[in-house]
GUDO-981354 format. One line per 5 residues: number of its first residue (from 0); their letters; for each residue x, y, z of N, C-alpha, C. Coordinates in pm, whole numbers, plus 50000, padded with zeros to 5 digits. Layout:
<sites>
NUM> A> X,Y,Z,X,Y,Z,X,Y,Z  ...;
</sites>
This chain:
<sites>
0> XXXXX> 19313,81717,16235,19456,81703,16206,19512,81834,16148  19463,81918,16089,19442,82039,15986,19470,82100,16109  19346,82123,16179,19389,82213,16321,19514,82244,16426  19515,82049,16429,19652,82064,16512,19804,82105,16435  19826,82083,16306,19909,82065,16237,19951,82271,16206;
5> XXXXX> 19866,82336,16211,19839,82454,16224,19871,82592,16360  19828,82476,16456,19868,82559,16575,19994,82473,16589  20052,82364,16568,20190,82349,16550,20299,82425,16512  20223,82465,16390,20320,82550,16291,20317,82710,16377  20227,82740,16382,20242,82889,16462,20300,82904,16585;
10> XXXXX> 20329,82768,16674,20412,82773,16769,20567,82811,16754  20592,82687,16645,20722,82726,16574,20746,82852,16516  20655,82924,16499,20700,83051,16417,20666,83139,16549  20616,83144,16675,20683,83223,16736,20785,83218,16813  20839,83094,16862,20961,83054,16852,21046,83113,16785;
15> XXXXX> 21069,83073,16678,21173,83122,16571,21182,83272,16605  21057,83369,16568,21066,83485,16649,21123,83540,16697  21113,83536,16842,21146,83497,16987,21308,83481,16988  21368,83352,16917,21508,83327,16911,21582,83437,16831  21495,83493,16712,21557,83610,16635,21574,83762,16693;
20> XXXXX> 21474,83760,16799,21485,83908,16879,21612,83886,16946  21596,83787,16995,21690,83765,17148,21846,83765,17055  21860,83727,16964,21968,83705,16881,22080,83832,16829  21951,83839,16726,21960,84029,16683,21997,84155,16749  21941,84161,16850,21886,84254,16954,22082,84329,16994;
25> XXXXX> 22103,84425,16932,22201,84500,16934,22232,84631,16882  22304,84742,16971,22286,84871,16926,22462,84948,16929  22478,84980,16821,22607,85065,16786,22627,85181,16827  22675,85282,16896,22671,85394,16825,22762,85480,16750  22747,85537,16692,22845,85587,16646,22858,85727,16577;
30> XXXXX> 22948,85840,16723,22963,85940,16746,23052,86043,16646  23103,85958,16531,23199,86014,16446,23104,86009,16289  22994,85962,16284,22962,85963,16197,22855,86077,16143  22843,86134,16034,22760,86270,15968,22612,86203,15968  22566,86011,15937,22493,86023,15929,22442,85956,16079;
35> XXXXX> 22288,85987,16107,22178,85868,16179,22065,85829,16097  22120,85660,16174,21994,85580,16124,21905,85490,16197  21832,85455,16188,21701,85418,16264,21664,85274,16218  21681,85188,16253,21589,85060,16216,21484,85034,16326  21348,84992,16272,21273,84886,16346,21149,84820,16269;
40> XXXXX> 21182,84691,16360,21063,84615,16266,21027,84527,16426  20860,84504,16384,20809,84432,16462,20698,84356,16398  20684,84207,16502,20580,84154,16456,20474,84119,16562  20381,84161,16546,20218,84098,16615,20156,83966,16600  20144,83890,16689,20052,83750,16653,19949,83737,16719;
45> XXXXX> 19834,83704,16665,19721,83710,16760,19628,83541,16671  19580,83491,16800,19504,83350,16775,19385,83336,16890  19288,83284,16832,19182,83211,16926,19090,83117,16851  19064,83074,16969,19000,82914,16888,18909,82881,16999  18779,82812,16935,18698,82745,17105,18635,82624,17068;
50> XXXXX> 18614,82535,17154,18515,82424,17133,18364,82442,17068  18331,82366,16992,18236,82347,16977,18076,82380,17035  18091,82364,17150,18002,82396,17282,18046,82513,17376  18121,82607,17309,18176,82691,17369,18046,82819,17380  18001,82810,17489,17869,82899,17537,17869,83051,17504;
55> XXXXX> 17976,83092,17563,18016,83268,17552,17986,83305,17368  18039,83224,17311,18065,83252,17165,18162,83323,17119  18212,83278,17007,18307,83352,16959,18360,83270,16810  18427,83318,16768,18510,83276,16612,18657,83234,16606  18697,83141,16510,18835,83066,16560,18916,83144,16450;
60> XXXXX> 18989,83221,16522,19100,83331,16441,19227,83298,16471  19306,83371,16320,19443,83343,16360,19476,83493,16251  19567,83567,16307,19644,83624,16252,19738,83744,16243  19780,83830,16179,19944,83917,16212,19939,83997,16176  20029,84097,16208,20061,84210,16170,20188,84265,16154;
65> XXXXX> 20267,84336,16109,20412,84340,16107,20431,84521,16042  20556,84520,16058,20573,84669,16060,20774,84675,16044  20767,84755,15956,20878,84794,15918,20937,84942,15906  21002,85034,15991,21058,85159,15983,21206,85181,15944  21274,85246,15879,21405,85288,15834,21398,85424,15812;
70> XXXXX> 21536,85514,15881,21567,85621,15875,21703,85656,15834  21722,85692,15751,21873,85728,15730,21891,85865,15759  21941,85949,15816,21956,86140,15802,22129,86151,15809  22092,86240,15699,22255,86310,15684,22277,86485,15770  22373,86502,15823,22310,86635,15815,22480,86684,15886;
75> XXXXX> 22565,86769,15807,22715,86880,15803,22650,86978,15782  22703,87078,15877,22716,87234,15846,22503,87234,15813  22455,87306,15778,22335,87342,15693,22302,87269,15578  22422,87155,15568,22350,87062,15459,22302,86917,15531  22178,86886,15485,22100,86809,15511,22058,86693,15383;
80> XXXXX> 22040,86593,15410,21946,86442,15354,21884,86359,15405  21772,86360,15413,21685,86281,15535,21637,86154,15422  21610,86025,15468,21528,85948,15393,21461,85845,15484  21353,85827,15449,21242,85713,15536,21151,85637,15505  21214,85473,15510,21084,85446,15485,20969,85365,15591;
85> XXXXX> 20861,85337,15568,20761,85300,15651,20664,85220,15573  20646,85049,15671,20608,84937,15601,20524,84885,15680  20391,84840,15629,20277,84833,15721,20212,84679,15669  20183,84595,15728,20120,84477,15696,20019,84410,15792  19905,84374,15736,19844,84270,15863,19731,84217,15787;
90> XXXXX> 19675,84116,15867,19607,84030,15832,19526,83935,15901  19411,83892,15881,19374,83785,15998,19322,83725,15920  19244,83578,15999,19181,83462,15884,19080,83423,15967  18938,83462,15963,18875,83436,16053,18768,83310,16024  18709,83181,16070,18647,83096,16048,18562,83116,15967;
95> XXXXX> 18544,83054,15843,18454,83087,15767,18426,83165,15693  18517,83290,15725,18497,83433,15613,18693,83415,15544  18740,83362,15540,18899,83343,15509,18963,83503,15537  19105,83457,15495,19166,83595,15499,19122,83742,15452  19138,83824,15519,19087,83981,15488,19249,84038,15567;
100> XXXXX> 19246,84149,15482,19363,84247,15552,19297,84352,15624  19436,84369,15717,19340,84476,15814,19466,84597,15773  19607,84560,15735,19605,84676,15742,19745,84645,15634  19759,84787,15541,19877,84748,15421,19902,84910,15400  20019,84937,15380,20076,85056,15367,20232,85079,15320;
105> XXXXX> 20277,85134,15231,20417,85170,15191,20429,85318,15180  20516,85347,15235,20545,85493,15288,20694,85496,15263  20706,85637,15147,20872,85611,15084,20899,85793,15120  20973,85843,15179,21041,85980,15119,21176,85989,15130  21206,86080,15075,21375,86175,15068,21365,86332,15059;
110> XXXXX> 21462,86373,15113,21438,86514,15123,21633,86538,15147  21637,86697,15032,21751,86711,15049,21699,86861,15100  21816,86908,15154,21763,87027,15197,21907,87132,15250  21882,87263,15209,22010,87351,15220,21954,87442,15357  22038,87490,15454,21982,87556,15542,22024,87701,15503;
115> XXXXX> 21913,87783,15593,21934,87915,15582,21980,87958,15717  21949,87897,15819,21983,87900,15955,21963,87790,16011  21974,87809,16138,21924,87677,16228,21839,87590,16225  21703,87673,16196,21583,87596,16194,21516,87630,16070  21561,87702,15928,21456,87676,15837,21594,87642,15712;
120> XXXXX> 21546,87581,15625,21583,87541,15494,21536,87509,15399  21570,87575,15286,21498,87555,15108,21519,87408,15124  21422,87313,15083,21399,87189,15016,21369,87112,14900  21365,87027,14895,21370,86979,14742,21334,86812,14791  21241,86779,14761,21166,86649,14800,21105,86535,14729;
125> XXXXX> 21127,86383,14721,21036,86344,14700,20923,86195,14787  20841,86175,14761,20749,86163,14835,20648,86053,14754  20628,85917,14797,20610,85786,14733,20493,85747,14829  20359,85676,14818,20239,85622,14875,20226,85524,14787  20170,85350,14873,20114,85261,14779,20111,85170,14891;
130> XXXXX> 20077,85029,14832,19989,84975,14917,20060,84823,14850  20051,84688,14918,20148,84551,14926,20031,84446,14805  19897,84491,14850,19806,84382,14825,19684,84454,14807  19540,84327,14709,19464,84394,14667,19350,84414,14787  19268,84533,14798,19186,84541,14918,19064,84520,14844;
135> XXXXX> 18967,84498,14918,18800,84471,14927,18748,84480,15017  18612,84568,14973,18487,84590,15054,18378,84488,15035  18314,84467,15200,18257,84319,15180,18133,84386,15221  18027,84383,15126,17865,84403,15177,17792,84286,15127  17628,84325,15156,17531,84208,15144,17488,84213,15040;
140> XXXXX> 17468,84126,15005,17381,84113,14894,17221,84154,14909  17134,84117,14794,16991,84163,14859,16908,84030,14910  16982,83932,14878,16960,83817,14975,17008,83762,15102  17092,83857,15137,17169,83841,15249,17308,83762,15255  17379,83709,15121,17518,83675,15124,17603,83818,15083;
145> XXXXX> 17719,83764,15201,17806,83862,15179,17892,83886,15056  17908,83981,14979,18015,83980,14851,18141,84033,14870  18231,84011,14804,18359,84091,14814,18399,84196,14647  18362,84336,14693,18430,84402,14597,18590,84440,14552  18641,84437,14483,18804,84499,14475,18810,84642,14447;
150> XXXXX> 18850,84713,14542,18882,84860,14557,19017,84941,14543  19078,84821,14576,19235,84879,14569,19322,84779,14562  19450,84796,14504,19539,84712,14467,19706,84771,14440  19810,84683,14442,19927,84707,14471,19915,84804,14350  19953,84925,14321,19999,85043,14231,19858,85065,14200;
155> XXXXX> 19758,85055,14290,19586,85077,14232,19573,85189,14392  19540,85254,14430,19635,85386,14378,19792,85405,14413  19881,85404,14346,19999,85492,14397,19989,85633,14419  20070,85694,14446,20092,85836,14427,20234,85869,14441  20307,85986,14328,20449,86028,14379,20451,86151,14359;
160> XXXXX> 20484,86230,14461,20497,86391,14445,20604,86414,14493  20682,86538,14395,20770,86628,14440,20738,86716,14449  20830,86793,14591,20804,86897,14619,20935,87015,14670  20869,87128,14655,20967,87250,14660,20920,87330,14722  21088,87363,14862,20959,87458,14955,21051,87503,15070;
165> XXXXX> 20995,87531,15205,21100,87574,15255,21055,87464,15401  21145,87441,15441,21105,87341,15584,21141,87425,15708  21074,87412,15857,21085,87507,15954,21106,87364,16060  21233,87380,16132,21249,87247,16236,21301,87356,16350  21228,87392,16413,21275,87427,16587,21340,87395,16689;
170> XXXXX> 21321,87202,16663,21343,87100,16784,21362,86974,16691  21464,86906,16733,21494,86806,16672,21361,86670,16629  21270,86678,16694,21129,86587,16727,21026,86638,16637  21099,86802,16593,20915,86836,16491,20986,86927,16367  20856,86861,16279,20906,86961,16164,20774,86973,16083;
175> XXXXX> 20826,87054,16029,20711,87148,15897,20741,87159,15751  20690,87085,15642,20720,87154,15486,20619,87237,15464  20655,87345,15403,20567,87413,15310,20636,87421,15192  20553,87378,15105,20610,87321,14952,20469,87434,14878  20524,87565,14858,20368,87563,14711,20370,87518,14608;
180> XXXXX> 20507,87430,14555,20529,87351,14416,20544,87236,14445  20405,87145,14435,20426,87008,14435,20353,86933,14367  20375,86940,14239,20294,86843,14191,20287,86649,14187  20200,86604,14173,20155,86518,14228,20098,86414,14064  20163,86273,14060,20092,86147,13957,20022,86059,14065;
185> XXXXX> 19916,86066,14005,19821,85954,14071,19830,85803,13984  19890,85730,14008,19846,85567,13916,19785,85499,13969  19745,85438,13882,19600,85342,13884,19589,85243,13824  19701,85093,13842,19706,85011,13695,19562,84974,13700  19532,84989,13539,19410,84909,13511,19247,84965,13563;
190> XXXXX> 19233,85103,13556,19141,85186,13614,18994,85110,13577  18995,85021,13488,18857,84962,13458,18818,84880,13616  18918,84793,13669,18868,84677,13723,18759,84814,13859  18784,84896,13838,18753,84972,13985,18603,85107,13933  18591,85096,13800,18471,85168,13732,18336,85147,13782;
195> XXXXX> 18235,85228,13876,18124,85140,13929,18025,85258,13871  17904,85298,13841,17795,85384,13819,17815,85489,13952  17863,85516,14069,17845,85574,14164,17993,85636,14157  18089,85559,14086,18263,85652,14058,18319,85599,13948  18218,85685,13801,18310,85673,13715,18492,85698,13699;
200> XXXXX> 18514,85773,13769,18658,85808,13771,18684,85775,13911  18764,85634,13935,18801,85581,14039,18975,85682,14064  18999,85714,14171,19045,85803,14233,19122,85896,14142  19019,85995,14054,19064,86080,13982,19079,86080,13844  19110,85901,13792,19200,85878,13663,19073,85846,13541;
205> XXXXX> 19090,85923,13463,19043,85901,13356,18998,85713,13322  18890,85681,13263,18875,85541,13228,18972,85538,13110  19048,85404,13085,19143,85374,12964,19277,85440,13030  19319,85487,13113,19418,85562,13144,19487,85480,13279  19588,85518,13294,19645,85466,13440,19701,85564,13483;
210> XXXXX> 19709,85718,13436,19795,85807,13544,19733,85968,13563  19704,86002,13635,19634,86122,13652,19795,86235,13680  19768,86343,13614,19886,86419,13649,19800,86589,13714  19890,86566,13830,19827,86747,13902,19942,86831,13889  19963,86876,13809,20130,86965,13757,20157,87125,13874;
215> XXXXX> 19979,87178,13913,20001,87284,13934,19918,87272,14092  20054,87241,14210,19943,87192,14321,20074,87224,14479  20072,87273,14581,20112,87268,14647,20033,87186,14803  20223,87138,14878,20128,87040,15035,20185,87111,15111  20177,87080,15230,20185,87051,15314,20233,86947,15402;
220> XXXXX> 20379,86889,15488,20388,86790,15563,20462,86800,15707  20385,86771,15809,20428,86827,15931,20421,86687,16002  20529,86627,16094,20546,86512,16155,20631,86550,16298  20588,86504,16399,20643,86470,16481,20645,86331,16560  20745,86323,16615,20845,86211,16714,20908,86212,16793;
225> XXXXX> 20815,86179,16946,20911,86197,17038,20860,86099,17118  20948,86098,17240,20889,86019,17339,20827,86108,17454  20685,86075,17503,20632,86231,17548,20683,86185,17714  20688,86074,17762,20748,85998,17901,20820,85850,17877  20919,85815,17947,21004,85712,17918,20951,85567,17881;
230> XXXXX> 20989,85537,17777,20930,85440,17706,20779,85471,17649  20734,85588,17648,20649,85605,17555,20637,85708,17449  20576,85682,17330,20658,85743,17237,20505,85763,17155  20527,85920,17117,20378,85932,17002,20437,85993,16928  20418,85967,16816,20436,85973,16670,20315,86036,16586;
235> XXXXX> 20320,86144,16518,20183,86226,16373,20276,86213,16275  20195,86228,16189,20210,86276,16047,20101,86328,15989  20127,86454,15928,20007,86547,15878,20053,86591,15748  19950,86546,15633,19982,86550,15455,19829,86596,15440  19905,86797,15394,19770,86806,15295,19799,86860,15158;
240> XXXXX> 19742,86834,15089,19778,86851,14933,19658,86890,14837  19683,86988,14786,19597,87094,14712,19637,87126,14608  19488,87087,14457,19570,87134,14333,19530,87279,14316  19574,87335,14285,19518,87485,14257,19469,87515,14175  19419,87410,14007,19346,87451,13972,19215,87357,13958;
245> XXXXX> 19155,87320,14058,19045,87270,14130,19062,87304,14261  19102,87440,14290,19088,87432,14466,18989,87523,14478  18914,87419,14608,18807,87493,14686,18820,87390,14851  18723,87401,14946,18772,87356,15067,18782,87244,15040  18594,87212,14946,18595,87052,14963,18714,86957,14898;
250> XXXXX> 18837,86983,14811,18886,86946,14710,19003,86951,14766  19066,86964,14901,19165,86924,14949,19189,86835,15045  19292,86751,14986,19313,86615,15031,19413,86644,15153  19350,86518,15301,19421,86556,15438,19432,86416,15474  19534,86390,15543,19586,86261,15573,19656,86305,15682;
255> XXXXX> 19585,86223,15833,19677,86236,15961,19690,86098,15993  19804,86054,16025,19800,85939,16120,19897,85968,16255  19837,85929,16340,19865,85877,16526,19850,85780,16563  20007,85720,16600,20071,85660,16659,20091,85639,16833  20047,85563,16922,20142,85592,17097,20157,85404,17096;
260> XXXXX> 20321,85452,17068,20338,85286,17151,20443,85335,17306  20384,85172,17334,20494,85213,17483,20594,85095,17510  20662,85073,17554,20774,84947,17538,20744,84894,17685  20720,84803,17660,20718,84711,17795,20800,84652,17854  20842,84618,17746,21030,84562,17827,21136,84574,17697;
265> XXXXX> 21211,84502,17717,21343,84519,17614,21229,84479,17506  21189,84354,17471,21124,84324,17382,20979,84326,17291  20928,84343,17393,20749,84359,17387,20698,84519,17364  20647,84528,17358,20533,84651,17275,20413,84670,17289  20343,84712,17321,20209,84776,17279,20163,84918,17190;
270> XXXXX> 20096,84911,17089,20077,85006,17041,19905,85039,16991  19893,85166,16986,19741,85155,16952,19759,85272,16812  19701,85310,16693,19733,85382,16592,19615,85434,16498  19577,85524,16448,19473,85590,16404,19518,85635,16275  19427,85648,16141,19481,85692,16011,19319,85778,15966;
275> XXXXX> 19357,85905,15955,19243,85991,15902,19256,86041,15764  19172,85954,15637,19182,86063,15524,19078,86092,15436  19061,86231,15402,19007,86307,15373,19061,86300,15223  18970,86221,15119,19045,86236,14991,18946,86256,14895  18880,86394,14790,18707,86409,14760,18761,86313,14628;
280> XXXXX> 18864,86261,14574,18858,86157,14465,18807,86004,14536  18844,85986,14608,18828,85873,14666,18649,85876,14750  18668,85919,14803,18534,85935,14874,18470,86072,14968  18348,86063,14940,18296,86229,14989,18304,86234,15124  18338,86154,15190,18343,86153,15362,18494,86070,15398;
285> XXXXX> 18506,86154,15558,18633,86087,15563,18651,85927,15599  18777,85886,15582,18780,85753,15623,18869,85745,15721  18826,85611,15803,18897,85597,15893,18978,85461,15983  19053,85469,16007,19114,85301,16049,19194,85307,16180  19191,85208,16262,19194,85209,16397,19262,85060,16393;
290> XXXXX> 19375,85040,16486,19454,84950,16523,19539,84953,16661  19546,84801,16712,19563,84813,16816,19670,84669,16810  19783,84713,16895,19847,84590,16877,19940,84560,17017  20022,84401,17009,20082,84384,17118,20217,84257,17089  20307,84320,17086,20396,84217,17008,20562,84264,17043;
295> XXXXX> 20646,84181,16969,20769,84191,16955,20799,84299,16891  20901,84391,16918,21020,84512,16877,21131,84501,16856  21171,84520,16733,21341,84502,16758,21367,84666,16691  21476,84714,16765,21546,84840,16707,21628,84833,16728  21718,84884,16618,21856,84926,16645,21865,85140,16565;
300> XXXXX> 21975,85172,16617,22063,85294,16596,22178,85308,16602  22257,85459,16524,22349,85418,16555,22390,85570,16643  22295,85624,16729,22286,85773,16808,22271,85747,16905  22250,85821,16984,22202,85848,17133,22097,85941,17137  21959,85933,17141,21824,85994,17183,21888,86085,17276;
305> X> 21844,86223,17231,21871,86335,17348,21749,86344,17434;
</sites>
């Protein structure tokens, strides 16, 4: 009854969905205005289930993913204000092992910026990382049950850096900061719950403390966005950040993520997405996360894509 009462409910909710794309689904533009803005949000659903006697094998799953983008840009004469944010969620619930997240991310910036010409301008930035929910790593025990550790958690790490610098944009689709003044707070509520014999100082922060400060540190942030053929669209982002007084190779932190979705029709999506980081507080090797998805899109603007 549990079962059926369940795939009931998830019918209705892609329904509802479904009626909200088709509803929503509208685009402005508007040619008199200084600023553009960007909405999109989408959601992923994925389910399977099998009999009992089901030979092939497999596990009875249910679960989502969702995604949230906003762009606002200002930009008269050589004066410029860009702001963006980027919202990442997912999740599955697989038989027997319950919910695990697969994927959580908050991505905040602003950037004001004065031009010197066409394509470069002094900047002035700031720049927000954190995460929705708490994460865990699941290993064995030495008897063979699985455990769940807690590694990370909503403001377990944040990070907010400003930065000062000069930005280089060529083409409306790519750009470059070079900031050598950016220092960088690492928070950490509650740095005990995350203290193990193998990382006394869980990503950086002192034990008893919740905020690590890098006062004397310049990044790096280079992103592009375009669509490389119609209806398909790849998306980077490249963050590296270096304190200068702990710099050596191993001690600089690199963060790429890649993006290619392609639009299938007005509504549908496919996307596949990659996140590389290189962080020596966090861990001596890089990490890495891989996602693949297939779902509903809604966007609106209020421009015309050149």
């Amino acid at each position: 009854m549990k079962s059926l009462l369940k795939r009931l409910a998830l019918t209705t909710c892609v329904v509802f969905l479904i009626s909200f794309e088709i509803i929503a689904q509208f685009v402005k533009v508007d040619s008199t205005s200084n600023w553009k803005k960007l909405f999109r949000a989408g959601v992923n659903l994925n389910q399977a289930s099998f009999s009992y006697n089901w030979k092939p094998g497999g596990v009875n799953s249910i679960g989502f993913s969702s995604l949230l983008n906003f762009k606002a840009n200002y930009k008269k004469g050589l004066t410029s204000f860009d702001n963006a944010i980027d919202l990442l969620y997912g999740m599955v619930s697989n038989d027997g092992l319950g919910y695990r997240k697969t994927t959580d991310r908050i991505y905040i910036d602003t950037k004001y910026g004065q031009g010197l010409n066409e394509k470069w301008e002094v900047f002035l930035s700031g720049n927000f990382m954190n995460q929705f929910a708490k994460g865990y790593s699941y290993k064995k025990d030495s008897i063979g049950v699985e455990r769940a550790t807690l590694i990370s958690d909503f403001f377990a790490p944040a990070f907010l850096t400003v930065a000062l610098g000069l930005e280089y944009h060529p083409v409306p689709y790519f750009k470059v900061r070079f900031a050598p003044l950016a220092p960088r707070i690492t928070i950490v509520n509650d740095v005990n719950r995350f203290i193990t014999v193998d990382d006394p100082m869980p990503y950086g922060v002192n034990p008893g403390e919740r905020e690590r400060y890098e006062w004397f540190a310049g990044q790096i942030l280079a992103e592009f966005d375009k669509d490389i053929v119609q209806n398909l669209n790849l998306k980077m982002r490249y963050l590296m950040f270096a304190n200068y007084e702990t710099l050596a190779l191993e001690t600089v932190d690199h963060r790429l993520e890649v993006s290619l979705s392609a639009k299938v029709n007005k509504f549908i999506n496919v996307s596949i997405g990659s996140i590389l980081v290189y962080d020596y507080d966090q861990s001596l090797g890089a990490q890495i996360g891989q996602a693949f998805s297939f779902g509903m899109l809604y966007s609106m603007q209020n421009f015309e894509d050149k």
